[in-house]
C-alpha positions in Angstrom: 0.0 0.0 0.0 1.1 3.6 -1.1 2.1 5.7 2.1 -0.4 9.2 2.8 0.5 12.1 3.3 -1.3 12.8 7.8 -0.6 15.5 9.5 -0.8 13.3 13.4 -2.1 14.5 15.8 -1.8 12.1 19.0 -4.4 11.2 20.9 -5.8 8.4 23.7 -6.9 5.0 22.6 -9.8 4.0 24.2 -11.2 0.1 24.1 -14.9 -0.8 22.7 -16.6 -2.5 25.4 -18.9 -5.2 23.8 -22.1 -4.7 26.0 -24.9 -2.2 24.6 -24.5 0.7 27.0 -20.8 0.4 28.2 -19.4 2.5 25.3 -16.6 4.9 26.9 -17.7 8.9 27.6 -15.1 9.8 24.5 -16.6 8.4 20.9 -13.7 7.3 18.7 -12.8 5.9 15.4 -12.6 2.6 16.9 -15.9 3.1 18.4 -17.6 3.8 15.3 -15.5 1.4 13.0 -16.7 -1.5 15.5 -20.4 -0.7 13.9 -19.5 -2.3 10.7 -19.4 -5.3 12.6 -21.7 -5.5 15.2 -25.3 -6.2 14.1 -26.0 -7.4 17.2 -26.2 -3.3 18.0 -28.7 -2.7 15.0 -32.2 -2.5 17.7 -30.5 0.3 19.5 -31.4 4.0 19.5 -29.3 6.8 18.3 -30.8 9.4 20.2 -30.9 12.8 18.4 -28.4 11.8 16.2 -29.3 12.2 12.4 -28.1 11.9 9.4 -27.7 14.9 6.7 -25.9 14.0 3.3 -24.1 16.6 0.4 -24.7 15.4 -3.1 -24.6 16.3 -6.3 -28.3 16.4 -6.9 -29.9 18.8 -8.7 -31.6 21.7 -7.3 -34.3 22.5 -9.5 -35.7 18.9 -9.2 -34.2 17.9 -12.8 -31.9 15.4 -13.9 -28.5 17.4 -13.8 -27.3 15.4 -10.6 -23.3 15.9 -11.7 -23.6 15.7 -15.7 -22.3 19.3 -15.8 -20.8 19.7 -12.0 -22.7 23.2 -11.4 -24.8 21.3 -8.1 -21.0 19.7 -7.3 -19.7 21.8 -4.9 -21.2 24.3 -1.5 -18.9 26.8 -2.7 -15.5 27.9 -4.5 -12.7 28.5 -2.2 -8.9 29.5 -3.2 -9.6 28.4 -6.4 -10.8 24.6 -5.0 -14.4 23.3 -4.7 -16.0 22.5 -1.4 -17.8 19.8 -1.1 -19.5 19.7 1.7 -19.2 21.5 5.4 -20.6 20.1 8.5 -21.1 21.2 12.1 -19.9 19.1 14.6 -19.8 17.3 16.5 -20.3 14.2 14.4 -19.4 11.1 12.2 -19.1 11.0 8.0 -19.9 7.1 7.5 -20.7 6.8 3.8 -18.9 8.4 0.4 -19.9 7.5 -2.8 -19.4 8.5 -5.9 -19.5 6.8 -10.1 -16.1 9.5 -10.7 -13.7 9.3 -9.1 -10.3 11.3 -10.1 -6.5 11.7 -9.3 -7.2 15.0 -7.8 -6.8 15.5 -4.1 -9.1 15.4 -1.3 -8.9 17.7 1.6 -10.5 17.1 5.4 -10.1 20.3 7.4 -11.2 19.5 11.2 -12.4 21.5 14.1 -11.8 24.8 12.1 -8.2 24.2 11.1 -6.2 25.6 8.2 -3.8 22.9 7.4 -5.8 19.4 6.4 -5.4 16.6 8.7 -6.2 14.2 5.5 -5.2 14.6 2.5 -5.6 11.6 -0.2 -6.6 11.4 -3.9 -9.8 11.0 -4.5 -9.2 7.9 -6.7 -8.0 6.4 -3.6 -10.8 6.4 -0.7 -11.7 3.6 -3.0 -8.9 1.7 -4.5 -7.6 -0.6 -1.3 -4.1 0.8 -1.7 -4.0 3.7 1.2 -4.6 2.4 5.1 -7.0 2.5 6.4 -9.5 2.8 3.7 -9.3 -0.8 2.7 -11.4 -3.6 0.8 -14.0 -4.6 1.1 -14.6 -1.7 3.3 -14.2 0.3 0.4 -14.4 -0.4 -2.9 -16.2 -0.6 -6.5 -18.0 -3.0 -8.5 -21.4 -1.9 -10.3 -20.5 1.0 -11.5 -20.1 2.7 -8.5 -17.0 3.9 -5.7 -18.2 3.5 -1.9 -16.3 4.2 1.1 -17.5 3.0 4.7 -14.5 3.8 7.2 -15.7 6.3 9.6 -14.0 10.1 9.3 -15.2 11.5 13.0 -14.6 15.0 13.9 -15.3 16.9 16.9 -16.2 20.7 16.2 -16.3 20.5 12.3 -15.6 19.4 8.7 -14.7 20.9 5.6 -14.1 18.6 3.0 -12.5 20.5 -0.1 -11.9 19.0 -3.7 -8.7 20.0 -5.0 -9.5 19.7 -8.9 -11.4 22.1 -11.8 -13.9 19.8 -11.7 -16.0 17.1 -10.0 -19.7 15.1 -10.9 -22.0 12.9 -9.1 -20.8 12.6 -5.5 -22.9 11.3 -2.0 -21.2 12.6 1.6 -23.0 11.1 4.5 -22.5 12.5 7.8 -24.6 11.9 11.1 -24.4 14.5 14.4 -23.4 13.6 17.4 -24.8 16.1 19.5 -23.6 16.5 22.6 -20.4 14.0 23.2 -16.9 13.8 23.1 -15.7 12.9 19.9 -12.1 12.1 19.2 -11.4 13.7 15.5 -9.4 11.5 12.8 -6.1 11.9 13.6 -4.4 8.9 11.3 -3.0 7.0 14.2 -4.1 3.3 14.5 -3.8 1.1 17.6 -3.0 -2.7 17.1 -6.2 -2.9 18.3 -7.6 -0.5 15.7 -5.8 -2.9 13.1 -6.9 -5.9 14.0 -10.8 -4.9 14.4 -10.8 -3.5 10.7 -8.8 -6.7 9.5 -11.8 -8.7 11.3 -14.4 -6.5 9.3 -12.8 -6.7 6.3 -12.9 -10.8 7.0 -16.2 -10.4 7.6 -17.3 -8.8 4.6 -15.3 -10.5 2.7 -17.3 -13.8 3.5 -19.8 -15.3 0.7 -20.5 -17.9 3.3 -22.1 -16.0 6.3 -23.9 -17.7 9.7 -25.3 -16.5 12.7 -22.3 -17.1 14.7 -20.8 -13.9 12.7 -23.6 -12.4 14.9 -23.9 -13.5 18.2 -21.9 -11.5 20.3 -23.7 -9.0 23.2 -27.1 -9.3 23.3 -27.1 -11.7 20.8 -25.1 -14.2 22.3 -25.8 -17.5 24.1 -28.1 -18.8 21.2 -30.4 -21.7 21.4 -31.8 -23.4 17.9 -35.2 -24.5 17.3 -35.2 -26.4 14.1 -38.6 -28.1 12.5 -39.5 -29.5 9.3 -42.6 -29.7 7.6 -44.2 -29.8 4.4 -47.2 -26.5 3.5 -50.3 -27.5 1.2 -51.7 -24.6 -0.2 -54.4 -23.1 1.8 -52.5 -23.8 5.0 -50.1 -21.9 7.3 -47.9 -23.4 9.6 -46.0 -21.2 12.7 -42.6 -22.4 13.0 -41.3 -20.5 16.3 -43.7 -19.4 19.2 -42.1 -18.6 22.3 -44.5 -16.8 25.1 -41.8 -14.8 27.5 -39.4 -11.9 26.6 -36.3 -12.8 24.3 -34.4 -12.2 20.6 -34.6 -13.8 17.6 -30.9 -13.9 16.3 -31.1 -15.2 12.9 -33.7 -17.5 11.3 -32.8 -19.8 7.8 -35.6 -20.8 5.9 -34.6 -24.0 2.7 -37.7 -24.8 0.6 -35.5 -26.0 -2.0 -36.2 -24.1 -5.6 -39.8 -23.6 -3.9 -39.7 -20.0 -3.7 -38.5 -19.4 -7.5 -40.8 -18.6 -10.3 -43.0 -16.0 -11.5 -46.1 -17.3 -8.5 -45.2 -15.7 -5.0 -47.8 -17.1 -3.1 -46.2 -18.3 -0.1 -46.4 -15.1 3.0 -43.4 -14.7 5.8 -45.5 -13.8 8.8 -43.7 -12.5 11.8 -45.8 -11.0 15.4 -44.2 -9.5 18.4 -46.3 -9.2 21.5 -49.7 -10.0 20.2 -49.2 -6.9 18.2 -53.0 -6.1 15.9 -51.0 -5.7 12.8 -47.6 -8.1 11.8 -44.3 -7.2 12.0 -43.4 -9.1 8.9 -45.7 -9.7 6.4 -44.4 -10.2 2.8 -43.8 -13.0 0.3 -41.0 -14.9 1.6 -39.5 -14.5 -2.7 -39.2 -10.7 -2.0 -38.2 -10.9 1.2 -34.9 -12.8 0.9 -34.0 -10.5 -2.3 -35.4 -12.7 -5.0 -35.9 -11.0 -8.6 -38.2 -11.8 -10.8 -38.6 -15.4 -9.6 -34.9 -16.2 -9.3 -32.5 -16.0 -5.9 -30.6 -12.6 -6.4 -29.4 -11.4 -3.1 -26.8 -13.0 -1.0 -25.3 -9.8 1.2 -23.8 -10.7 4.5 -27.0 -10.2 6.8 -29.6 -11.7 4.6 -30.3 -13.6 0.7 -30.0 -17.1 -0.4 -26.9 -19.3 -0.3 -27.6 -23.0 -2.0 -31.1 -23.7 -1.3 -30.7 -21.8 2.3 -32.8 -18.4 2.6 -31.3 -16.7 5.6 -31.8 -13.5 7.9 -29.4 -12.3 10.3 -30.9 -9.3 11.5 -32.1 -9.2 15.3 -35.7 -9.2 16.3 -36.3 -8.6 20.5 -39.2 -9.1 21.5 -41.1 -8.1 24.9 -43.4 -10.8 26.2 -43.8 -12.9 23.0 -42.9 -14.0 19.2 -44.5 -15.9 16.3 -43.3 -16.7 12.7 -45.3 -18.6 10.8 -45.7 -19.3 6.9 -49.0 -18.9 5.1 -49.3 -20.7 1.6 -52.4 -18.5 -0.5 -53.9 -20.4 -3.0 -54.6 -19.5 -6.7 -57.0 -20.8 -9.0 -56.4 -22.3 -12.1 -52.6 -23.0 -11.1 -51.3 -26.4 -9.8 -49.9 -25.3 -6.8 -47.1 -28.7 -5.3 -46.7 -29.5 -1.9 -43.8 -27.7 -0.4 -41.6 -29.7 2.0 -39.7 -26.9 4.3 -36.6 -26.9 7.1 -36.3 -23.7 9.2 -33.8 -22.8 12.0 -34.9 -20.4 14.2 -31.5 -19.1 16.3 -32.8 -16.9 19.7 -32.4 -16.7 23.4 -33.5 -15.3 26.5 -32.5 -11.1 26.2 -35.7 -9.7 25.8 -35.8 -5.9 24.7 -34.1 -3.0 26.4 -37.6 -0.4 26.0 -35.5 2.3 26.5 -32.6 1.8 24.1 -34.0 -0.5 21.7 -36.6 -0.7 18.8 -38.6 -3.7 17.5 -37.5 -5.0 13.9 -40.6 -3.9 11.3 -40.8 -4.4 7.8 -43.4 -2.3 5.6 -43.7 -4.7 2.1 -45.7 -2.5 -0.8 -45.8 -3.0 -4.6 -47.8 -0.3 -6.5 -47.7 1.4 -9.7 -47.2 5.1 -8.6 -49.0 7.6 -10.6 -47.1 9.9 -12.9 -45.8 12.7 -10.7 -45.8 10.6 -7.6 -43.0 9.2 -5.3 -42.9 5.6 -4.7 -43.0 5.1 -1.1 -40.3 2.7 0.8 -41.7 4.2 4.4 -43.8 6.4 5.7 -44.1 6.6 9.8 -44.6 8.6 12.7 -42.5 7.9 16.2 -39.3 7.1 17.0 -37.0 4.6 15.4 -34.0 3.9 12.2 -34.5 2.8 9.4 -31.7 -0.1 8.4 -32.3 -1.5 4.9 -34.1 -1.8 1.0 -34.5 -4.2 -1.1 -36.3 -3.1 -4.3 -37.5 -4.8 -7.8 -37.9 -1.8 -10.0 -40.0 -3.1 -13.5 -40.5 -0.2 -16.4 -44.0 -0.4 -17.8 -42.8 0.9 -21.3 -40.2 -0.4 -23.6 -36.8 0.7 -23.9 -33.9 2.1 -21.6 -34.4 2.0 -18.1 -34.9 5.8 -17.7 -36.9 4.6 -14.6 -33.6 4.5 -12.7 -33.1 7.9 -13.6 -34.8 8.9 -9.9 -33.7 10.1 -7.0 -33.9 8.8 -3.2 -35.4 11.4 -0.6 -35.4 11.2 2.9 -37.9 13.6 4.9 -36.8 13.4 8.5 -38.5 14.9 11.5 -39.8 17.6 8.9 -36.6 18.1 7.1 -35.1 16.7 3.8 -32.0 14.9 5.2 -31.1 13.2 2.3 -31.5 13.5 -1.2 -29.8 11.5 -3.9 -28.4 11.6 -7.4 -30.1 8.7 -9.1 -31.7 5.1 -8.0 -29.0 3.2 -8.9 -26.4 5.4 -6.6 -28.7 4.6 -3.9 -27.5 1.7 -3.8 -23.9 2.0 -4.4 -24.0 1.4 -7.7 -23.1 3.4 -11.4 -24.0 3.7 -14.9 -26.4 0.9 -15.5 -27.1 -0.6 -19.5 -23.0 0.1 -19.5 -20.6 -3.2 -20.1 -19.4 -4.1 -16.4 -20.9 -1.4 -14.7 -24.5 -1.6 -13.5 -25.2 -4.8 -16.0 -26.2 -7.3 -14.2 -27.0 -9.0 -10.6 -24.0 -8.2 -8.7 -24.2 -9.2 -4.5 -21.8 -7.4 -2.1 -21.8 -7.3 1.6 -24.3 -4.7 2.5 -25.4 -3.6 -1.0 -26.3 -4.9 -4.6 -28.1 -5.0 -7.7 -30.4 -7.5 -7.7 -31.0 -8.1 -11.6 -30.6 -6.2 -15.0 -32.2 -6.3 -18.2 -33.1 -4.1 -21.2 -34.9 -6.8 -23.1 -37.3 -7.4 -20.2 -37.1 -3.6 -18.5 -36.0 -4.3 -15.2 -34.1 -4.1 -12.4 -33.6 -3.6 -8.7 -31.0 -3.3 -6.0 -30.7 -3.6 -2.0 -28.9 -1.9 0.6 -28.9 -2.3 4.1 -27.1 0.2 6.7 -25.1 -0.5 9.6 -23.3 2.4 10.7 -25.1 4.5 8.5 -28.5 3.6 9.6 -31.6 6.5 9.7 -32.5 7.7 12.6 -35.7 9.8 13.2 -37.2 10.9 16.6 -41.0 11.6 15.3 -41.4 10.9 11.8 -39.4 9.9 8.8 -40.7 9.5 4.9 -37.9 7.7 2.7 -39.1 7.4 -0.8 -38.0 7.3 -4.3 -38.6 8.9 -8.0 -38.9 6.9 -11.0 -38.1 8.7 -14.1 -35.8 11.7 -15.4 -37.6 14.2 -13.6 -41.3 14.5 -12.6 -41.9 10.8 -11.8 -42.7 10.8 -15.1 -42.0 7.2 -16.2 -44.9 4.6 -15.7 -43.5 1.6 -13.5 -44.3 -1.2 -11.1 -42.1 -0.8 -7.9 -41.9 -3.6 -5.3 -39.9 -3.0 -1.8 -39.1 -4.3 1.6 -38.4 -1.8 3.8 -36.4 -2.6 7.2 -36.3 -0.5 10.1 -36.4 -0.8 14.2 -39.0 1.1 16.2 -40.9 2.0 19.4 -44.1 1.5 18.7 -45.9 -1.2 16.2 -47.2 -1.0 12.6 -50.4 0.2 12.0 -51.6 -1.3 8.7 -49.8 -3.5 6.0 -50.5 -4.3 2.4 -52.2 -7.4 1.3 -49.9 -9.7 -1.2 -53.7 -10.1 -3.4 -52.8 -12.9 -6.1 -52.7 -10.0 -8.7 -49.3 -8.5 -6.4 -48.1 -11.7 -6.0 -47.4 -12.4 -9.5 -43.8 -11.3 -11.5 -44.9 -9.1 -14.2 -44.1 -9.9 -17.9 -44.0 -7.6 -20.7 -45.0 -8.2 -23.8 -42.5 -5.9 -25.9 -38.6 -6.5 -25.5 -35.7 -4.5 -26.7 -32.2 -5.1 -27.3 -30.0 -2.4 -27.2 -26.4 -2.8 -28.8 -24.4 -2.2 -26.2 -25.1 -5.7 -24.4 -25.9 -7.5 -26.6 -24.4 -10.8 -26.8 -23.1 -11.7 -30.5 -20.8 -14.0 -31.7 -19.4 -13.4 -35.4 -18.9 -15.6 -38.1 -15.8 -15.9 -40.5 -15.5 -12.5 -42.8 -17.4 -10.4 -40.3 -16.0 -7.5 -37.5 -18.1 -5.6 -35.4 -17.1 -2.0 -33.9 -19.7 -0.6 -31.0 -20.5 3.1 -31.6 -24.2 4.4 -32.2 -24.7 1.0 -32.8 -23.5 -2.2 -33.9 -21.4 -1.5 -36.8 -20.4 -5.0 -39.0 -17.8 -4.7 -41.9 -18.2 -7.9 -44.0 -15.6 -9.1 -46.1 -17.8 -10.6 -48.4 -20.2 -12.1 -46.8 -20.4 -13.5 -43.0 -23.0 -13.7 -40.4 -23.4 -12.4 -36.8 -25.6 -14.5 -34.2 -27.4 -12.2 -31.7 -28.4 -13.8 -28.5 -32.0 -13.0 -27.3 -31.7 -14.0 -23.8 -34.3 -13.3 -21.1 -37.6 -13.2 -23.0 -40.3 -15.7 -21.8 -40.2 -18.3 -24.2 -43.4 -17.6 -27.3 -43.7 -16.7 -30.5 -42.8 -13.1 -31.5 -43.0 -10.4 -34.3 -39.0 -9.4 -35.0 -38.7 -6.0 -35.6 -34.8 -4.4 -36.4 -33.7 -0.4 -36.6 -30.8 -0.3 -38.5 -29.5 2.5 -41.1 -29.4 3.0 -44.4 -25.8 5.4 -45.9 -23.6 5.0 -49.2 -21.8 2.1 -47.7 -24.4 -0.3 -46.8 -24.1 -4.2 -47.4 -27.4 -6.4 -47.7 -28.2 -8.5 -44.5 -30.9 -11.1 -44.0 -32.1 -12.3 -41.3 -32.6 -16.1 -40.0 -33.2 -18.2 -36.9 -30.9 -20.7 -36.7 -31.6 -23.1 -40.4 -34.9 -21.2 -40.9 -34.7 -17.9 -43.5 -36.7 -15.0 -42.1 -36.2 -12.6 -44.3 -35.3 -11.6 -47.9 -31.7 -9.8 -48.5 -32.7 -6.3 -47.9 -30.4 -3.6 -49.2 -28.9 -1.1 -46.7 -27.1 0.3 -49.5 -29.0 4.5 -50.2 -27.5 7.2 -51.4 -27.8 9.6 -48.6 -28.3 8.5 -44.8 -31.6 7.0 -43.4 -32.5 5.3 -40.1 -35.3 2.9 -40.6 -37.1 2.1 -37.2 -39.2 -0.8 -36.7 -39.0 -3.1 -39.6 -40.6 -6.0 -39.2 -38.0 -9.2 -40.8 -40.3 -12.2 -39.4 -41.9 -13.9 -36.7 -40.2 -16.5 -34.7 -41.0 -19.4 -32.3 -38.9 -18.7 -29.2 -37.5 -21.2 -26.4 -34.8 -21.6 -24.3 -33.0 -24.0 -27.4 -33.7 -21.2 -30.4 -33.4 -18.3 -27.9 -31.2 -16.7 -31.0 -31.2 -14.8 -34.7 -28.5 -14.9 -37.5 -27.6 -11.4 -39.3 -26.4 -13.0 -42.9 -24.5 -9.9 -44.5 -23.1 -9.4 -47.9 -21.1 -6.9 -49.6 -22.9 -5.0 -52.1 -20.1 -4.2 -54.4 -17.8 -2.0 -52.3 -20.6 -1.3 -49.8 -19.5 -3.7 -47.2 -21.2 -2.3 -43.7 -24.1 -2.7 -41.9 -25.0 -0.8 -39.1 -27.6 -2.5 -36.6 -29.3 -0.2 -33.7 -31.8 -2.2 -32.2 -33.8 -5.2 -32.0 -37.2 -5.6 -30.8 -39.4 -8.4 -30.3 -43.0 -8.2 -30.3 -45.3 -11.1 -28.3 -47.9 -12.6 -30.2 -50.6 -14.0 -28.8 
């Protein structure tokens, strides 16, 4: 690892006591880095301490969340952008950003002139400079996220020392009223070895509940049962009648839970509560898309045939979990032969310091102009996780994603973001290697992504980061550009702790609890999957661009479509140099040659070429091009299929 540049000032390590409320009077880095660990500390309040964020979002409600870098920056200063200043005393926890530079990045604490931390910007994220190490911090789905906790005592001014910066999320939460020790670059062997135990931790694609069980979650007791649900009937798994904590739970139905029929309910009450806890489809719960396992973070997802939860759940006088199997008409709905683990003991809840475990499940199709809600409640609580299937109504780019997250907070916007898929950590979907396709890290993801089909989704849970609100909190998000003005159909799980119990749930009807298929599927060039034939090469730039040296043939994958018979429609343009191209599946001709070849430019949109019998074996098409004297290119733009009934 390269060395950084510190300025050190010294200062008194102090040792994380495990127990809930033995923390030390002086709140360190230690302190808050042991939060990246311990779930066992999710039920606890943060009393008056809330989270504000800087982004790059833009002001005027549009769609110019970093594009052009005017909403970038607070303010100029000495010729440097500053991006963000907060009032201590407090904690940043999250940075995130899609791009990321070589320029430097300032921290000015506590009202000082000279920076305490100075690194590049490039590497908050790149595992190369201590402390700010992998899987901690690090990239994948198109996006740069930085979890190692920057406290500070009186202030922070964090300064960008570059002409220019885009889409960037800095999340800070206050602290009001304690000791904090600021950053000051020295780490203890004890510090060391805590972050090299996180880093192990997140680093695992195998997790258990014994990751889990320290502090009030230790001393765990299993109750294991297996049994096999008939529609119709519901069977409780765990029912225990005096105080305690549910630890973890694992749930294997086998490939039961898959498929486009979600009709089997996770049912969870605490304390004889009027309204359940947990109440959703036990597919969207554990992070399935679209009727396949997509999540497998290190708190909760699918491992093997295993669906497991590691959050805590205390409980005052009593628990039930139970799952209920709906039935549906006009479907042959199997048997389902089920193993659970329930992992718990004997600490009921701390009233004063802890909340009860909630989740609020919803899928609606938000009107135009309106904000999908995750949550919506009054009290007092924090909010700790999303999972979230987002599926366009229209065919095409998934300008859906285009929407930002806001977070309303005891009456005040705390949070606003730059764009759905940065919610979640991620960057730059429909872009090779960026946000492309299912993609599972520790505490965030993208659950799925498709153009043909016009969907996809992402989770994020938050440890150190969580959302704290003392009366009220509203966390929901926009789908489209700007406006909400893309028609979609939004399911979510939201996860949060609380003090007092829901009041009302949605229903899974057997309309919600169906995976919605489109009828109309588009491929756009830039992933789809081809393989060329002999003669042929292919160059990427406002589309598909094949040169054939006489005559070849490019295959074009059409993966993800249900399987049917389909109108083929192609876009492709006509210029001087254009080859003839035909079009076949597999041995069966589609199409006649059709000339590309025109003597000025045209782009011709929707041509219909055939209809074809689709299935998992002829899941394909065939481009047959030939040079047309020295007119040797064809240009491809898009493909779309077409159901037919």
């Amino acid at each position: 690892m390269r060395k950084i540049s510190l300025k050190i000032f010294p200062g008194v390590v102090l040792l994380f006591i495990c127990g809930l409320n033995t923390y030390s009077q002086t709140h360190t880095f230690r302190k808050e880095l042991a939060l990246l660990k311990r779930v066992d500390l999710l039920p606890a309040y943060r009393h008056n301490q809330l989270i504000e964020q800087e982004s790059s979002y833009d002001r005027t409600w549009g769609n110019d969340d970093g594009f052009s870098g005017k909403y970038s920056y607070v303010r100029k200063e000495n010729a440097h952008l500053v991006l963000a200043e907060f009032e201590g005393p407090g904690v940043v926890n999250r940075i995130w950003t899609p791009t990321p530079t070589s320029d430097i990045l300032s921290f000015y604490f506590d009202g000082e002139k000279i920076p305490r931390l100075k690194i590049r910007f490039m590497d908050l994220f790149s595992g190369e400079v201590y402390p700010f190490v992998k899987p901690v911090c690090g990239n994948e789905i198109g996006g740069y996220y930085c979890y190692i906790p920057i406290p500070f005592k009186k202030s922070l001014k964090v300064v960008f020392e570059g002409e220019k910066i885009m889409f960037h999320q800095i999340q800070a939460r206050k602290l009001p009223g304690m000791d904090v020790e600021s950053w000051t670059g020295n780490f203890s062997e004890s510090d060391r070895e805590l972050l090299s135990e996180i880093s192990m931790l997140w680093s695992g694609i195998f997790p258990t509940v014994q990751n889990y069980t320290s502090g009030l979650s230790d001393g765990i007791e299993t109750e294991q049962k297996s049994f096999t649900l008939q529609p119709g009937e519901e069977f409780t798994f765990f029912d225990k009648k005096t105080a305690g904590r549910i630890v973890g739970f694992e749930i294997d139905g086998g490939t039961s839970f898959e498929g486009i029929y979600k009709d089997i309910i996770l049912s969870a009450k605490w304390d004889d509560e009027k309204v359940e806890a947990i109440y959703a489809p036990v597919a969207d719960f554990f992070g399935y898309a679209y009727g396949k396992p997509a999540m497998r973070s290190i708190l909760m997802g699918r491992q093997e045939t295993s669906n497991y939860c590691y959050l805590p759940m205390p409980f005052d006088r009593s628990a039930s979990m139970k799952l209920v199997y709906k039935e549906r008409e006009g479907v042959c709905q199997n048997p389902v032969p089920v193993n659970v683990k329930v992992y718990y003991n004997d600490n009921g809840r701390n009233v004063k310091d802890e909340g009860k475990f909630y989740t609020v499940w919803r899928r609606e199709k938000p009107e135009i102009g309106q904000f999908h809600t995750f949550m919506e409640i009054e009290g007092k609580g924090h909010y700790v996780g999303t999972i979230h299937q987002a599926q366009g109504l229209r065919p095409g780019m998934t300008l859906f994603f285009e929407g930002d997250d806001t977070t309303y907070v005891d009456g005040k916007m705390r949070l606003h973001g730059t764009g759905s898929e940065d919610y979640y950590n991620g960057g730059w979907y429909a872009l090779l290697d960026r946000w492309d396709r299912g993609i599972s890290m520790p505490i965030h993801g993208s659950l799925d992504y498709s153009l043909p089909m016009g969907r996809t989704g992402g989770y994020r849970f938050f440890l150190s980061d969580k959302l704290s609100f003392e009366k009220e909190i509203y966390h929901g998000i926009e789908h489209g550009e700007s406006g909400n003005n893309f028609p979609v159909d939004y399911i979510s799980v939201a996860f949060f702790y609380a003090a007092q119990p829901l009041k009302e749930k949605m229903e899974p009807t057997i309309e919600l609890r169906e995976v919605y298929l489109p009828s109309t599927h588009v491929y756009f060039p830039q992933l789809m999957e081809i393989t060329l034939d002999r003669g042929m090469q292919a160059i990427l730039d406002r589309g598909l661009m094949f040169t054939s040296f006489g005559q070849g043939a490019v295959r074009v994958m059409l993966t993800d479509v249900p399987e049917g018979k389909y109108k083929v429609l192609v876009n492709y343009h006509e210029k001087p140099g254009g080859a003839d191209f035909q079009v076949w599946q597999r041995q069966n001709r589609l199409s006649d040659w059709i000339p590309t070849k025109a003597a000025q430019e045209t782009f011709r949109e929707n041509i219909h070429v055939g209809d074809i019998q689709l299935t998992s074996q002829t899941n394909s098409i065939t481009f047959h091009v030939r040079s047309n004297g020295k007119s040797d290119q064809f240009e491809l733009n898009l493909i779309t299929l077409e159901r037919i009934d």
